[in-house]
Every structure is written in structure tokens, then in C-alpha cells.
KOLTORLUM-837558 format. One record per residue (C-alpha): residue in one letter; y, x, z. Coordinates in steps of 0.05 Angstrom, whole numbers, padded with zeros to 5 digits, always signed. Example, Ala and Ser with C-alpha at 12.3 -4.5 7.8 and 13.67 -1.06 7.14 Angstrom:
2
A-00090+00246+00156 S-00021+00273+00143 
***
This chain:
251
X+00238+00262+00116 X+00190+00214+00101 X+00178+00146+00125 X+00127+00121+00175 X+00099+00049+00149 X+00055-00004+00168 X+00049-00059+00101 X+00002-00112+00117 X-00046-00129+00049 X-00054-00207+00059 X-00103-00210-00006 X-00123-00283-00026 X-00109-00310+00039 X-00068-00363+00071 X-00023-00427+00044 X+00048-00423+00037 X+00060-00464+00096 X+00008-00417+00143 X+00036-00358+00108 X+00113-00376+00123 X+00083-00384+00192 X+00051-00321+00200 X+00119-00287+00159 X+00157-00325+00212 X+00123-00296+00276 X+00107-00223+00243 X+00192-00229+00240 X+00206-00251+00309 X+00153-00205+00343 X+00195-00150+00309 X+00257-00168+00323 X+00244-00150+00399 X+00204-00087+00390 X+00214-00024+00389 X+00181-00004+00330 X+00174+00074+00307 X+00166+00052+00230 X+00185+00011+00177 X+00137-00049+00166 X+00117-00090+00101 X+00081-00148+00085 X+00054-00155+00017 X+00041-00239+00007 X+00008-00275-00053 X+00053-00288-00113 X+00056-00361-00100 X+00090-00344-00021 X+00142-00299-00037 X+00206-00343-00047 X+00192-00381+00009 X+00176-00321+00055 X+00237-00292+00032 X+00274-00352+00054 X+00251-00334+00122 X+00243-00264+00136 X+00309-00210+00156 X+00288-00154+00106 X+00323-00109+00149 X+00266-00115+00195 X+00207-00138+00162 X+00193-00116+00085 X+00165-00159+00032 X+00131-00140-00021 X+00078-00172-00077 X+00004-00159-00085 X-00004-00142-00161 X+00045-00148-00214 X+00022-00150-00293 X+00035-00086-00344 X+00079-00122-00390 X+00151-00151-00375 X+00135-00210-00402 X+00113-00255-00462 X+00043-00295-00476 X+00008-00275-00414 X-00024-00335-00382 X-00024-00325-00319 X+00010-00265-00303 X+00066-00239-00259 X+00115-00180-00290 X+00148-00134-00240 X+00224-00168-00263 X+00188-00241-00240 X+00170-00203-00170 X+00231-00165-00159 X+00272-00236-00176 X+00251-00265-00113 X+00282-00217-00070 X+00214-00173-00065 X+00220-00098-00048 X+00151-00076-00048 X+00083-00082-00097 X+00018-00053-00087 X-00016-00018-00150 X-00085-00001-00164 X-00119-00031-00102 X-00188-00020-00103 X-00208-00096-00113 X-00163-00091-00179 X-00194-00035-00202 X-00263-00061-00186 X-00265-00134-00199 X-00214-00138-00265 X-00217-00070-00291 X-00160-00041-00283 X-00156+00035-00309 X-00104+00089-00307 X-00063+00065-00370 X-00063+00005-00341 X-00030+00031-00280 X+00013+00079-00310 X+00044+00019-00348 X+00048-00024-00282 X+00080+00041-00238 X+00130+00042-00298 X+00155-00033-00297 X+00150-00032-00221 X+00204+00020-00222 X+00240-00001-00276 X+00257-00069-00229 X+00270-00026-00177 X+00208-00042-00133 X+00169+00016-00087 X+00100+00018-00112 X+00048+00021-00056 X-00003+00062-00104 X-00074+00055-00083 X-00122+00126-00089 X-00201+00126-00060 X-00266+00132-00069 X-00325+00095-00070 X-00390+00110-00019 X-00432+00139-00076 X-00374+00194-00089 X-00364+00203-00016 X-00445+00215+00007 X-00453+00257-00058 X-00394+00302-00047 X-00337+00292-00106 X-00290+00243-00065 X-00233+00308-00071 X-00247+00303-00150 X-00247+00226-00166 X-00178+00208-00118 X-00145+00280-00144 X-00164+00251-00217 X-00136+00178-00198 X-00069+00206-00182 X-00062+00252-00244 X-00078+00206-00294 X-00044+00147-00271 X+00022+00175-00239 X+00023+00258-00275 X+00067+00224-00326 X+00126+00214-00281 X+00190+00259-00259 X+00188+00285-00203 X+00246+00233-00175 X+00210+00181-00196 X+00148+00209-00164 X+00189+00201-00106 X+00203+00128-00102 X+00132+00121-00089 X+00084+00096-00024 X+00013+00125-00034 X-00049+00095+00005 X-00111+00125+00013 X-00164+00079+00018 X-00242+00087+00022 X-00272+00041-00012 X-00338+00047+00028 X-00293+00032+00094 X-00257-00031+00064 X-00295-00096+00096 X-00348-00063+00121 X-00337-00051+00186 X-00336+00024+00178 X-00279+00071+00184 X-00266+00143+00152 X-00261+00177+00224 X-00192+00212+00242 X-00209+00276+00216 X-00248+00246+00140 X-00179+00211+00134 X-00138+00270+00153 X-00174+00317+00106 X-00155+00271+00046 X-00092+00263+00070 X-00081+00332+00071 X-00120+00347+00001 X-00075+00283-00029 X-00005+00325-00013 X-00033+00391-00038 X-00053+00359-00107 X+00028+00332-00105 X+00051+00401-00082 X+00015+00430-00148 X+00052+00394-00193 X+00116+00374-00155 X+00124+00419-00113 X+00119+00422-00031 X+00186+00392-00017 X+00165+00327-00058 X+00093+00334-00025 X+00120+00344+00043 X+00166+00272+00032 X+00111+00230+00004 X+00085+00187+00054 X+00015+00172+00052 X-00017+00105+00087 X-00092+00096+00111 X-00120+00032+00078 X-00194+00027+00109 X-00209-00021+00166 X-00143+00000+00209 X-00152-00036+00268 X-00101-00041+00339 X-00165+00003+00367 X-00161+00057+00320 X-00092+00062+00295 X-00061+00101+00350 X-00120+00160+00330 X-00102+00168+00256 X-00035+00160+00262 X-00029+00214+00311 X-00052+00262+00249 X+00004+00311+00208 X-00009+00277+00138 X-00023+00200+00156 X+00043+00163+00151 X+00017+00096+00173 X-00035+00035+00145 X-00041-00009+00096 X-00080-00059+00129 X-00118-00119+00101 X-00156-00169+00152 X-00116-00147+00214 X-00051-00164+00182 X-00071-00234+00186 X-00058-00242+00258 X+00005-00222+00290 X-00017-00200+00350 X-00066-00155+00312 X-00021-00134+00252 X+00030-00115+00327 X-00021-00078+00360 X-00023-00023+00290 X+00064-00027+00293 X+00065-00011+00362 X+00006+00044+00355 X+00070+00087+00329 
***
């Protein structure tokens, strides 16, 4: 069966200290509820050690942003997926939209970053969407069905299986819009049958498959209540707990 899961995105956002905060309160507010899903919240690089110092990972996943496509060596700067798993991390997200936009990152990019990620025993949280252009003129199905083969076609089928995918629209990310129930549910639904051609429906069928565009406490409850939506990845509202609560509880 697969999993029902709200990750929170906090992007480039908070200091430690606020962050440990916000980790802090995210943690208690769970530890009282009655949630219907497992929850994650992926931090920046520089918060993870000290939100793992804080958090019960039995309630409240952790999980890193980014992570580099080489395990290490002379690359200023970067993270590797051994670094991120070291600090008790369980989670990464690959192939967000702003990494693919802003610092160019292409399928062989992500292929080698889904690889290492696994390797170090961390669940990817693979991002998949398209932009407004591809939705208003009609090949959105072609361009995310293309992002998944070309990045992630190279795997086993097991390892296929370790993996979180999120469908994002890039045209609903910041903007204030949202892919309605039924736009999200339709890709949803088009996402698992592009699985179910190469993996077959039992790995399809166990895939869960998050909504990552403007996910708010006010629409949660609606596109979670479809078949193929397993839950958000959610950027701005994870930044406040009674908000980031409000998409938990809409399970």
C-alpha cells in the first residue's frame, strides 16, 4: 500500500535558530494529533544537524533540499547525498522546478543525483511538471511523461520503488494559482499509467504521488480526497505551523 505524505519544502528560508523553532513546534503539534499520514520536512543544508537534534523521526521526517551528483571531491560548494544522509536525514528532494530552472539541472544530472540518493539510503522526493506555456498549448502529458523516462527509466523496478514522486505545476508554484482538483487528478492519474507501462501496475499502484502547487489548509482537503493524489509537497505554507497543520489534518 502506499503511503499518504505531507513534506513541507522550506526553500531558502529561515535561520537555524527560527528553523529549530519552527522544527520544534511542527514536532510537538504532531505529537498530539491524529494524523492520517506520514509527514516530512525538507530544511536547508545548513539546519539539518541541529533539527535533527530536535525532532522524534518517528513522528516528523527530515529530509534535505538538493544534494550534488557526485559523492564527493573538488566541488565548492556542494552537498553529496553520503554528507546528507550523515546527519541523520531520511529524505531529499530531486529535480524541483527552481533547480531545474534557475541552475540547469537536466535529466543526467538527475539520474546521477537519484542514484547517489539511493546509494546512501535516502527516499528521493523526485519532482515532475510542466511549465504554463506547455500547459495552455496542450503537451503538459508529453513533457512530465518525458521527465520521468529520462531521468528515472534507468532504474529497477525495486529501486523505482524507494521513490516519492511530486507533481508540480510550475505555472501554479508562487503564483497564487492552483491546478484545480480534477487538472491535478488527471496528471496524477496519467503519471501512474506511464509507471504501469514500464513497471508494471503493482509498482504503479504503490507509488505515491504528492501535489506540489500552492497547497494551501483551504484546498488540501479537495485534492487529497482524489484516487491518485497521495498528499503535498508544500512550499510557503510549510512555513507556519498552524498552516503546514491545517494540510496534515486535511487527511
Amino acid at each position: 500500500m502506499r503511503k499518504n505524505i505531507v513534506a513541507g519544502n522550506w526553500k531558502m528560508n529561515t535561520t537555524v535558530p527560527e528553523g529549530v523553532a519552527l522544527a520544534k513546534e511542527v514536532n510537538e503539534a504532531l505529537k498530539g494529533a491524529d494524523k492520517k499520514c506520514d509527514v516530512v520536512i525538507c530544511v536547508p543544508f545548513t539546519h539539518l544537524v541541529s533539527v535533527a537534534d530536535v525532532i522524534d523521526q518517528n513522528v516528523l521526517g527530515l529530509g534535505a533540499e538538493n544534494c550534488a551528483d557526485h559523492k564527493s571531491g573538488a566541488y565548492t560548494g556542494e552537498v553529496s547525498a553520503p554528507m546528507v544522509a550523515s546527519t541523520g536525514a531520511k529524505y531529499v528532494i530531486l529535480g524541483h522546478s527552481e533547480r531545474r530552472q534557475y541552475y540547469g539541472e537536466t535529466a543526467e544530472t538527475l539520474r546521477e543525483k537519484v542514484a547517489l540518493a539511493l546509494e546512501n539510503g535516502l527516499t528521493p522526493i523526485f519532482c515532475i511538471g510542466e511549465v504554463l506555456e506547455e500547459r495552455e498549448n496542450g503537451t503538459y502529458n508529453e513533457v512530465v511523461k518525458a521527465q520521468i523516462v529520462d531521468a528515472l527509466f534507468n532504474l529497477s523496478a525495486e529501486d523505482f520503488g524507494k521513490l516519492v514522486l511530486a507533481y508540480e505545476p510550475v505555472w501554479a508554484i508562487g503564483t497564487g494559482k492552483t491546478a484545480t482538483a480534477e487538472q491535478a487528478e488527471d496528471m496524477h492519474a496519467h503519471i501512474r499509467a506511464v509507471i504501469a507501462e514500464k513497471y508494471g501496475k503493482e509498482v504503479a499502484d504503490n507509488t505515491s504521488i504528492l501535489y506540489g502547487g500552492s497547497c494551501k489548509p483551504s484546498n488540501a482537503a479537495e485534492l487529497f480526497a482524489k484516487p491518485n493524489v497521495d498528499g503535498g509537497l508544500i512550499g510557503g505554507a510549510a512555513l507556519k505551523c498552524a498552516d503546514f497543520m491545517g494540510i496534515v489534518n486535511a487527511f
